[in-house]
N, CA, C and O of each residue as an XYZ file, in Angstrom:
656
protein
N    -100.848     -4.928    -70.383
C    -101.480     -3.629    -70.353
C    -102.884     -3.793    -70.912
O    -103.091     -4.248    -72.037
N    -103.661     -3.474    -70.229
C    -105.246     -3.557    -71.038
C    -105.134     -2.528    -72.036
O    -104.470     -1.498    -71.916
N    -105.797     -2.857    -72.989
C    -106.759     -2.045    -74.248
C    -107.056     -0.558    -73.884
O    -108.265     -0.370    -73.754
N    -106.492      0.257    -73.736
C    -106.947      1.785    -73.390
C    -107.813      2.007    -74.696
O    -107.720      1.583    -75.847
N    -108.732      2.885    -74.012
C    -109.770      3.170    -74.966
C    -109.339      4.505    -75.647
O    -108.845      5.418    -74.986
N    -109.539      4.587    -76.969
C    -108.585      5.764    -78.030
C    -108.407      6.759    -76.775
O    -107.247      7.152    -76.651
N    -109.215      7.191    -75.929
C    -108.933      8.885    -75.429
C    -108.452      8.576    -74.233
O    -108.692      9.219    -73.211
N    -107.622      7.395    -74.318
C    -106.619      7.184    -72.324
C    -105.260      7.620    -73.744
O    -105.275      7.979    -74.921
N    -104.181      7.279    -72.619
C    -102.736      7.874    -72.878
C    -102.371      6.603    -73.501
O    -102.795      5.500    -73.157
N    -101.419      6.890    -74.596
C    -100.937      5.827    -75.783
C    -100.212      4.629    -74.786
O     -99.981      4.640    -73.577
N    -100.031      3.893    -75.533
C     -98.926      2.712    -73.817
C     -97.813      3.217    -74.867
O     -96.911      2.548    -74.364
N     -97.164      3.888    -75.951
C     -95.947      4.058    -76.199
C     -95.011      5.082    -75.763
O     -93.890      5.397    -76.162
N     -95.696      5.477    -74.927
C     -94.966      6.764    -73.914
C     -94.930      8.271    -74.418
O     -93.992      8.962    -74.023
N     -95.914      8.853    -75.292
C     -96.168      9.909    -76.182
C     -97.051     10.534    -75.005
O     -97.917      9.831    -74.485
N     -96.793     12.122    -74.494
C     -98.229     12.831    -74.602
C     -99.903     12.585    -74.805
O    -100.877     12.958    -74.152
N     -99.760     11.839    -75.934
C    -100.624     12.190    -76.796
C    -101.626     10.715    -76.194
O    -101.225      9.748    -75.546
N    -103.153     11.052    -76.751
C    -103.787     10.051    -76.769
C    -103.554      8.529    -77.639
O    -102.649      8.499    -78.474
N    -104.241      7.523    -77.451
C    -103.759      6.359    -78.209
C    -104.255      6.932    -79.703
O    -103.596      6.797    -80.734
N    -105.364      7.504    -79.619
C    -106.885      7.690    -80.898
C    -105.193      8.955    -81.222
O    -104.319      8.288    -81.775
N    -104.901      9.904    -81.064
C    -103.838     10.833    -81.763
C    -102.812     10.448    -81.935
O    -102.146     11.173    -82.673
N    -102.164      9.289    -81.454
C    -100.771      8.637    -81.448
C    -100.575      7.371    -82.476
O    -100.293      7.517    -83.665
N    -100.746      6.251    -81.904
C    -100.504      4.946    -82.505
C    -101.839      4.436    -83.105
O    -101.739      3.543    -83.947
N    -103.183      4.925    -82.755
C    -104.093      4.202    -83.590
C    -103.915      4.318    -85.175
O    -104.158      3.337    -85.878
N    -103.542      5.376    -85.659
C    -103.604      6.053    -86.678
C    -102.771      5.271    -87.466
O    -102.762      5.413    -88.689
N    -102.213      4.627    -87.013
C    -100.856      3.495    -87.749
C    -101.595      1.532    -87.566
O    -101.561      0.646    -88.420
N    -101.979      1.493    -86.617
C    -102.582      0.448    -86.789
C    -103.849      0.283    -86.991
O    -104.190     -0.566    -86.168
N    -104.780      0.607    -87.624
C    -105.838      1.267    -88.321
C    -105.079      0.477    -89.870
O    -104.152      1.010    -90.481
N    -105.683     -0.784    -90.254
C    -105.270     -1.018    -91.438
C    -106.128     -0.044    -92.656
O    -105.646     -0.002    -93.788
N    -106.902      0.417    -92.467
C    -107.719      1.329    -93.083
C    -107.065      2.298    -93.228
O    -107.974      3.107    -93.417
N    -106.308      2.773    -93.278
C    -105.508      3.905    -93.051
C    -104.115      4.233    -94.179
O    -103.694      3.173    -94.642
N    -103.439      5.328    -94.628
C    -102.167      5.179    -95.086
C    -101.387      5.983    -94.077
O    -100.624      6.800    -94.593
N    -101.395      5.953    -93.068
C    -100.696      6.901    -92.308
C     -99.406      6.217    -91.764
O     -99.799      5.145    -91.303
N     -98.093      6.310    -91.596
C     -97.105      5.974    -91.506
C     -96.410      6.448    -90.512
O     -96.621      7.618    -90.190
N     -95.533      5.757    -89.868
C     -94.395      6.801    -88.781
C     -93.472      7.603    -89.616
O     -92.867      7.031    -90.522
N     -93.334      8.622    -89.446
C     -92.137      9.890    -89.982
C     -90.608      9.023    -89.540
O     -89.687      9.020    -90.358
N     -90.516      8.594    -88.724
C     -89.289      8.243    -88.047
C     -88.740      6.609    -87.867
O     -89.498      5.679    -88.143
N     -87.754      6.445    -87.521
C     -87.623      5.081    -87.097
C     -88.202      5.035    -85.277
O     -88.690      4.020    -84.781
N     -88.003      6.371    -84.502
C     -88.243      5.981    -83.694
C     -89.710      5.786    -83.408
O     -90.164      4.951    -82.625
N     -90.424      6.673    -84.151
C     -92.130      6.412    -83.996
C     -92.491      5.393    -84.557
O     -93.658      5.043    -84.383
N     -91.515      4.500    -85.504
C     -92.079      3.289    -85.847
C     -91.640      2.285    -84.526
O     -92.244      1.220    -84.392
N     -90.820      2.577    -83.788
C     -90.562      1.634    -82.686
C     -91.534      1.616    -81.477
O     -91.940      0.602    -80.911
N     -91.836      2.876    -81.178
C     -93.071      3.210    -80.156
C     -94.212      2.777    -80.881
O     -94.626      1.807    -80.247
N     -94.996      2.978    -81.930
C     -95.753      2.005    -82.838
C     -95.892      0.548    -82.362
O     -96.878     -0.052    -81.934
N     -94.834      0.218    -82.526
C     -94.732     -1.261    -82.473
C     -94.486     -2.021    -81.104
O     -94.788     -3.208    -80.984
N     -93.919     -1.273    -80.069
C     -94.531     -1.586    -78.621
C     -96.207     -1.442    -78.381
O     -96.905     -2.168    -77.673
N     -96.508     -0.612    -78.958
C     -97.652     -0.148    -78.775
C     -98.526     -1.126    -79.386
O     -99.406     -1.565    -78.645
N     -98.478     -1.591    -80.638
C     -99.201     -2.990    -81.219
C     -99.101     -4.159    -79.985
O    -100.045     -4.610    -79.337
N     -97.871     -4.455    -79.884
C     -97.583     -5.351    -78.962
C     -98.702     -5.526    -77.790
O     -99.440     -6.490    -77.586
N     -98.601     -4.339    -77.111
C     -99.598     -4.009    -75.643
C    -100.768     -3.949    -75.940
O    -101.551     -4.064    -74.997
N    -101.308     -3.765    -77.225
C    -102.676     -3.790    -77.947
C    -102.785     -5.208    -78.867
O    -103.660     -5.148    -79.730
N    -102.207     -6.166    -78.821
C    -102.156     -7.403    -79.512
C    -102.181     -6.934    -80.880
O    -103.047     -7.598    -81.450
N    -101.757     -6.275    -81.524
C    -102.246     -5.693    -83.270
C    -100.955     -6.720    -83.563
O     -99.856     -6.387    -83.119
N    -101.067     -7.749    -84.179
C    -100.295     -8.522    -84.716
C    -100.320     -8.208    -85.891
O     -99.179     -8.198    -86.353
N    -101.381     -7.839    -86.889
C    -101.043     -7.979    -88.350
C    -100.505     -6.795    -88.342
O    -100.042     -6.793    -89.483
N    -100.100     -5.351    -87.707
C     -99.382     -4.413    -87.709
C     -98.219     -4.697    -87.771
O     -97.603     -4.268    -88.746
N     -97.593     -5.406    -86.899
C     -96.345     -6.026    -86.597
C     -95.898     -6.651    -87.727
O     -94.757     -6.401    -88.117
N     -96.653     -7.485    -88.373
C     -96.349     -8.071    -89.103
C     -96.225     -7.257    -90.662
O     -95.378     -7.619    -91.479
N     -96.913     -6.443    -90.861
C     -96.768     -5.204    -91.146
C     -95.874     -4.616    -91.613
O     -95.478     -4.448    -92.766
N     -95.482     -4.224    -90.440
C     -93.722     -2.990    -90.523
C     -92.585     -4.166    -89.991
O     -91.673     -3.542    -89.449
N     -92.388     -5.225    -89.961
C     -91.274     -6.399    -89.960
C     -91.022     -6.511    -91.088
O     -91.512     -6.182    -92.168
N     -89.535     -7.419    -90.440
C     -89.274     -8.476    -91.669
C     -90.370     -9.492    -92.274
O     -91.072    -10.131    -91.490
N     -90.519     -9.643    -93.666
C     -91.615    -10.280    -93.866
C     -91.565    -11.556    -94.342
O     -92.548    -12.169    -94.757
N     -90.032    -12.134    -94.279
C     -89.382    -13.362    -94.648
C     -90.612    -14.692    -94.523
O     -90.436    -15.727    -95.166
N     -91.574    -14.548    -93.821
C     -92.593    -15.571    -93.151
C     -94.066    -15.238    -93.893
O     -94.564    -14.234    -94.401
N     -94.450    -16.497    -93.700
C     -95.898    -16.106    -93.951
C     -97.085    -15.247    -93.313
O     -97.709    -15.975    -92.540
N     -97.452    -14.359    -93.346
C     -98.075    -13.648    -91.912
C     -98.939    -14.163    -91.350
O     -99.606    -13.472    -90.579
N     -99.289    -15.729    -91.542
C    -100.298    -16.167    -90.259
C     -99.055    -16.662    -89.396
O     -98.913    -16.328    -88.220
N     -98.176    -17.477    -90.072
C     -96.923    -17.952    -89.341
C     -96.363    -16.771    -88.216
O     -96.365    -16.864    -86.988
N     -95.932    -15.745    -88.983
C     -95.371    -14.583    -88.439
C     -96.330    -13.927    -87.255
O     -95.805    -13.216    -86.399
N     -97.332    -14.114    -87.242
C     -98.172    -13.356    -86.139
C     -98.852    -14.504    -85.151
O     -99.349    -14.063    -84.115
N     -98.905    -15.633    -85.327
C     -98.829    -16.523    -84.094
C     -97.774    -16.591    -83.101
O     -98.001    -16.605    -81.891
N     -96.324    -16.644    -83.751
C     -95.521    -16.117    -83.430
C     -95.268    -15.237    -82.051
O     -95.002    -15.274    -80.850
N     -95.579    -14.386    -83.245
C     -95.059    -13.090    -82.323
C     -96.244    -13.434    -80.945
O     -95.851    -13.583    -79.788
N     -97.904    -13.525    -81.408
C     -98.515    -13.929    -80.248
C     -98.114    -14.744    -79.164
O     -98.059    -14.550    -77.949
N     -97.817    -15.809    -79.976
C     -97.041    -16.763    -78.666
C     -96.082    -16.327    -78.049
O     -96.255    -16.356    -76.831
N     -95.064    -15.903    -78.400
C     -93.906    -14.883    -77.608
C     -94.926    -13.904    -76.425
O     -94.696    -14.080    -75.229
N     -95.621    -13.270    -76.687
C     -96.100    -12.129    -75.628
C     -97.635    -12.737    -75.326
O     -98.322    -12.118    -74.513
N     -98.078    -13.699    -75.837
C     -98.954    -14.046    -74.893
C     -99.008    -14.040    -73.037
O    -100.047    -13.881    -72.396
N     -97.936    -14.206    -72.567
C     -97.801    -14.154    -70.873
C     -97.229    -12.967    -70.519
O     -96.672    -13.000    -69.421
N     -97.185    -11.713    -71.228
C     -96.827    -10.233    -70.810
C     -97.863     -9.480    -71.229
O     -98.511     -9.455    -72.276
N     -97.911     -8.675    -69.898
C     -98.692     -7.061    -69.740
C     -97.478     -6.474    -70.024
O     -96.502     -6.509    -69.275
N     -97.530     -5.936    -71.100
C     -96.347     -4.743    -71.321
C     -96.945     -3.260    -70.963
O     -97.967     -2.660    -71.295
N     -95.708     -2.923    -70.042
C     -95.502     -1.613    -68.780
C     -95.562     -0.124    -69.527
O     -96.337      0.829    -69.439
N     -94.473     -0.370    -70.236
C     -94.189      1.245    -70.461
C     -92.764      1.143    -71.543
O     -92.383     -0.011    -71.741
N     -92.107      2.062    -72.119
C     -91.168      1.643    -73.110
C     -90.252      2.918    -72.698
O     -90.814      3.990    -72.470
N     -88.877      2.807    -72.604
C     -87.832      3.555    -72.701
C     -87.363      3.820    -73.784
O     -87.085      2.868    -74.513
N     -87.148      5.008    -74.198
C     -85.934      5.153    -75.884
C     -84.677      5.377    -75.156
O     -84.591      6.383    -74.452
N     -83.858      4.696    -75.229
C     -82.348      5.220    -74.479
C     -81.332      5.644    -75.614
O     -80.390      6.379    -75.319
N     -81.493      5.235    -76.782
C     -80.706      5.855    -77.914
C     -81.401      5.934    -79.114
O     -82.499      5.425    -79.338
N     -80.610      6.701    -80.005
C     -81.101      6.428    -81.718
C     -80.718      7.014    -82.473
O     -80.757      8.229    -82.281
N     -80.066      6.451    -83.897
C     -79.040      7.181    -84.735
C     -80.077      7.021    -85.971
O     -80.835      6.160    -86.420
N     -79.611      8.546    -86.305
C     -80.477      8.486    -87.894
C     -82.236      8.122    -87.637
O     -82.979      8.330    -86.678
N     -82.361      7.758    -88.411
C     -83.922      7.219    -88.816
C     -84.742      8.560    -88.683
O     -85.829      8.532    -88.106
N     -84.189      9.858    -89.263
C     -85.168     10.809    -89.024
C     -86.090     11.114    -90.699
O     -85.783     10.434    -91.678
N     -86.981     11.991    -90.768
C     -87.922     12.037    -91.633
C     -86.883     12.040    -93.260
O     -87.342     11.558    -94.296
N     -85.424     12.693    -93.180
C     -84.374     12.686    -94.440
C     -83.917     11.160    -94.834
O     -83.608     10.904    -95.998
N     -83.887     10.065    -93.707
C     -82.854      9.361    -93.414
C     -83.418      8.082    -93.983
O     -84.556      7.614    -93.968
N     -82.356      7.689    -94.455
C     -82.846      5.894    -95.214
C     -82.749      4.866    -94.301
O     -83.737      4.139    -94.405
N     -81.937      4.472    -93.402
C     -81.931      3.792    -91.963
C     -81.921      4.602    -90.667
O     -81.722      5.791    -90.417
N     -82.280      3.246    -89.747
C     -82.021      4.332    -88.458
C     -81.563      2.974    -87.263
O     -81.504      1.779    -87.549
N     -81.304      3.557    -86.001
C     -81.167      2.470    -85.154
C     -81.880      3.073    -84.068
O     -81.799      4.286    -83.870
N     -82.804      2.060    -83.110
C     -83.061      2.881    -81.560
C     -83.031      2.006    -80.868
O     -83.684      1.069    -81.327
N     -82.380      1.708    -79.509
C     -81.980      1.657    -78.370
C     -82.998      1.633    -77.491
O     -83.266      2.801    -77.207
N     -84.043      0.508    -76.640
C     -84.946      0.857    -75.831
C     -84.886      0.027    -75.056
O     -83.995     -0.820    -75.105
N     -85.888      0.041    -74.059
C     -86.113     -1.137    -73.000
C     -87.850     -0.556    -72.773
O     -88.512      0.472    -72.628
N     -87.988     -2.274    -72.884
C     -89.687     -2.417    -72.576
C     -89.697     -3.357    -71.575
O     -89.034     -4.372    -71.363
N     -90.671     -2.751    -70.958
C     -90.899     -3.430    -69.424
C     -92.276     -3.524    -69.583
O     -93.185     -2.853    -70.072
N     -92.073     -4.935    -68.813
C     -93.767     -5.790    -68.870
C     -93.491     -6.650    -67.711
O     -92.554     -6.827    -66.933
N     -94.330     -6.981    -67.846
C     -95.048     -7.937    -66.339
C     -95.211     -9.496    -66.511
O     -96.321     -9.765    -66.968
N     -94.595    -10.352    -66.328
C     -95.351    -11.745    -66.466
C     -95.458    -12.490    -65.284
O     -95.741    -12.011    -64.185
N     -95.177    -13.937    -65.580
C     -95.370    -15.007    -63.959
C     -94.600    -14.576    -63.260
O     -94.961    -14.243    -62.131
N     -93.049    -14.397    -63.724
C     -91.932    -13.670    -62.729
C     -91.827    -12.887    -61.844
O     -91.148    -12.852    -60.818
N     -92.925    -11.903    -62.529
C     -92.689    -10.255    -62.094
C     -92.273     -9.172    -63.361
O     -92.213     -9.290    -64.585
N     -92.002     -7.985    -62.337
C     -91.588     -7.096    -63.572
C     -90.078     -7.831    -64.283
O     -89.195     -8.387    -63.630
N     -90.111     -7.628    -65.857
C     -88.788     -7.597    -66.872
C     -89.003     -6.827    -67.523
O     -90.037     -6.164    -67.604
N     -87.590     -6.729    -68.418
C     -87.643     -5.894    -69.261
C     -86.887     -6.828    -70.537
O     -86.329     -7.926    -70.545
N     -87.176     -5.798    -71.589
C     -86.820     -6.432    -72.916
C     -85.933     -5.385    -73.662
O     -86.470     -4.475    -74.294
N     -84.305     -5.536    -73.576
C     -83.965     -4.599    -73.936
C     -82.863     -4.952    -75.191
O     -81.887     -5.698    -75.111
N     -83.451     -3.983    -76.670
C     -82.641     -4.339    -77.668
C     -82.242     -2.896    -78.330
O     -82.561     -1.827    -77.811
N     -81.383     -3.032    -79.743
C     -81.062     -2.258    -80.429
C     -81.698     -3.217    -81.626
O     -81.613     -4.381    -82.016
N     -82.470     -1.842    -82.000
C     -83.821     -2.340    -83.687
C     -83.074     -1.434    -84.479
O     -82.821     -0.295    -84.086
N     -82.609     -2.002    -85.876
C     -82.672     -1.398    -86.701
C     -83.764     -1.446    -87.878
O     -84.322     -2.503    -88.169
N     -84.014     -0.328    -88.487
C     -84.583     -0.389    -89.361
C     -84.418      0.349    -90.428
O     -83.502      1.132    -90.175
N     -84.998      0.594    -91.963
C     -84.912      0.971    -93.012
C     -86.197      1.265    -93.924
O     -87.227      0.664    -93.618
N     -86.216      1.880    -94.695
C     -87.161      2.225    -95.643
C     -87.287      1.074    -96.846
O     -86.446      0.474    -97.515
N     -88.547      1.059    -96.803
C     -88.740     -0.379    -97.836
C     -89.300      0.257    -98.787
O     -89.609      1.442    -98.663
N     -89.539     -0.507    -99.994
C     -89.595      0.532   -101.517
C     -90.511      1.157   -101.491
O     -90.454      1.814   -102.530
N     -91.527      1.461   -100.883
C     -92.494      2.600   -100.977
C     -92.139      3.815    -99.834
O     -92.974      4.713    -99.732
N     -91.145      3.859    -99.129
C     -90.696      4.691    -98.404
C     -90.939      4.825    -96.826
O     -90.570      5.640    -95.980
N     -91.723      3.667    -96.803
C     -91.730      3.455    -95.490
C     -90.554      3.381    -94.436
O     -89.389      3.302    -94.826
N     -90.853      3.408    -93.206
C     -89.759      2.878    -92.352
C     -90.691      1.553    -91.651
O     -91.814      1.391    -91.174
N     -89.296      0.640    -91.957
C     -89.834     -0.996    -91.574
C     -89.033     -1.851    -90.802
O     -87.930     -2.049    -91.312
N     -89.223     -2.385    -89.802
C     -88.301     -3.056    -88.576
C     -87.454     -4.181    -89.521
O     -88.042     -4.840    -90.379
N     -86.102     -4.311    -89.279
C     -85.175     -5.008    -90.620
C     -84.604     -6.204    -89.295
O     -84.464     -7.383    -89.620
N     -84.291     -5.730    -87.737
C     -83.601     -6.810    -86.861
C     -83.449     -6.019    -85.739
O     -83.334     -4.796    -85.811
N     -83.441     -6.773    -84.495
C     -83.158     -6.488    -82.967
C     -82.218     -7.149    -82.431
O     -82.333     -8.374    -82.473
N     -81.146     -6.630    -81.842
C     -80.036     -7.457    -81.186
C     -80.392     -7.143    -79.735
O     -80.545     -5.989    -79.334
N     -80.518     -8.253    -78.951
C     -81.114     -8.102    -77.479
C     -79.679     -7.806    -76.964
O     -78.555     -7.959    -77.440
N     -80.235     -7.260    -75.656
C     -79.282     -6.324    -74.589
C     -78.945     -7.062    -73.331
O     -79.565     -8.093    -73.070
N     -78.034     -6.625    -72.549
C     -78.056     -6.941    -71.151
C     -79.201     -6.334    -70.264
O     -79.307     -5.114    -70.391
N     -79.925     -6.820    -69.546
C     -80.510     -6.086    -68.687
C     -80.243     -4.585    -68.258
O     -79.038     -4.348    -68.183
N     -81.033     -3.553    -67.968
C     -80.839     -2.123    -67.547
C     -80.870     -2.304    -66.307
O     -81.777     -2.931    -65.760
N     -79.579     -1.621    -65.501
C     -79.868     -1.653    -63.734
C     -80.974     -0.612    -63.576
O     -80.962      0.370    -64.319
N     -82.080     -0.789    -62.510
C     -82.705      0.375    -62.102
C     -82.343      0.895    -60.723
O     -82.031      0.319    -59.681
N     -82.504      2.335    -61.096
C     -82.468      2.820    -59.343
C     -83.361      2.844    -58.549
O     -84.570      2.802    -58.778
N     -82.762      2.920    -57.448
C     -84.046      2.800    -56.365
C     -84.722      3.880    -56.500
O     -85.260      3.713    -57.595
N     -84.987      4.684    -56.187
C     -85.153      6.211    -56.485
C     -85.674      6.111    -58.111
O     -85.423      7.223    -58.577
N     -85.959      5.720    -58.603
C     -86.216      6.205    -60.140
C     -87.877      5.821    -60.227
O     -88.315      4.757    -59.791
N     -88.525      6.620    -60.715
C     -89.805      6.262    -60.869
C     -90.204      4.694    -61.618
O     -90.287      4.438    -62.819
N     -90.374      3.935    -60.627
C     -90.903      2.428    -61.428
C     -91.675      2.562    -62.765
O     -92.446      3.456    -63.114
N     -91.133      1.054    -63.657
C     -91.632      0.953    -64.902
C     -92.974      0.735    -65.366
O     -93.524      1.047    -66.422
N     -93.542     -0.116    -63.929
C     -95.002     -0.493    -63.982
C     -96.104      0.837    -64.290
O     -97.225      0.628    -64.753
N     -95.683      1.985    -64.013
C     -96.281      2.992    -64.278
C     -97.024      3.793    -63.271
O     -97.602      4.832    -63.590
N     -97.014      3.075    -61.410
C     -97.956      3.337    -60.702
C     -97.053      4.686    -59.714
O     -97.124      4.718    -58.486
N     -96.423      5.484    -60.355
C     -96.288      7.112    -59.969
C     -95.217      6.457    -58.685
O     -94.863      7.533    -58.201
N     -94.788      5.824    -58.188
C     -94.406      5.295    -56.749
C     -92.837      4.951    -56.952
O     -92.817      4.082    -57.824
N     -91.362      5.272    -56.496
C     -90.559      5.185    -56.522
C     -89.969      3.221    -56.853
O     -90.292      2.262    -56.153
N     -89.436      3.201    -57.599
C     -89.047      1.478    -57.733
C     -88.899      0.695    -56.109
O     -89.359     -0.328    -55.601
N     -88.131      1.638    -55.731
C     -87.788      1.151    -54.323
C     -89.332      0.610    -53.731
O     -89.551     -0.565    -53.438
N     -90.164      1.524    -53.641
C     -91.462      1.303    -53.071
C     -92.505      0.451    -53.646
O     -93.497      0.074    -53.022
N     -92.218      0.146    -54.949
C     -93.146     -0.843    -55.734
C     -92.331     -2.328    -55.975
O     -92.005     -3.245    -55.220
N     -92.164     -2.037    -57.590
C     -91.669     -3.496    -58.038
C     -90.661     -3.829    -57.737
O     -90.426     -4.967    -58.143
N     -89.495     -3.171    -56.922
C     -88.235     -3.914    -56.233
C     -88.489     -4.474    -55.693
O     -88.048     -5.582    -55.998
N     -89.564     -4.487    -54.118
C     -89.930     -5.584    -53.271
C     -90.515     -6.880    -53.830
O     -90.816     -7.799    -53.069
């Protein structure tokens, strides 16, 4: 996904602009935080599609050193344009809640073609009250329908785009 400039649409699937949505969190200048587990998950697709590694590194597990930890993660998504992000579930993680879990699939683009990346993230509040990514258990693939608006984002039925 290219770099949208603050006033295009967030790549985490919000309404809202990137500059009103996710900048505001990766902005190390900043104390602004996600309310939720799930806005910390759209957050963090959203770093992803914007390369913000030290964000990531950030709201993770921090078991690693963060140059270690964010080459990493670079090298992992270096060969994906990431598409667009699904929430398909999520327990807890609301503004009361000390953990949470959410359920998504992110779809991106590489040598292959379209994939998707689909896990269950949990996460938790770390001692200043944050909510912070704790682990992801990857998924089986999501079937898509033909008929369902494709992930790539280009308005055009799957059938008519990235299935062929």
């Amino acid at each position: 996904m290219p770099n949208p400039s603050p006033s295009q649409a967030c790549p985490c699937g919000t309404d809202k602009t990137y500059a009103q949505c996710c900048q505001l969190y990766h902005a190390s200048s900043t104390d602004a935080t996600p309310d939720s587990a799930e806005q910390l998950m759209r957050s963090r697709f959203c770093a992803f599609a914007k390369a913000q590694w030290h964000y990531l590194y950030r709201t993770g597990p921090t078991d690693e050193p963060a140059e270690t930890t964010q080459h990493a993660l670079a090298d992992w998504s270096s060969d994906k344009t990431w598409l667009s992000l699904r929430i398909l579930n999520r327990q807890a993680g609301g503004p009361e809640d000390k953990e949470g879990m959410v359920e998504f699939v992110a779809f991106y683009r590489d040598h292959k073609g379209l994939q998707q990346h689909h896990e269950r993230s949990d996460f938790t509040r770390n001692q200043k009250g944050q909510w912070q990514f704790v682990d992801g258990v990857d998924l089986p693939a999501i079937p898509l329908g033909r008929n369902e608006p494709c992930p790539c984002g280009s308005a055009k039925k799957y059938k008519r785009c990235c299935s062929v």
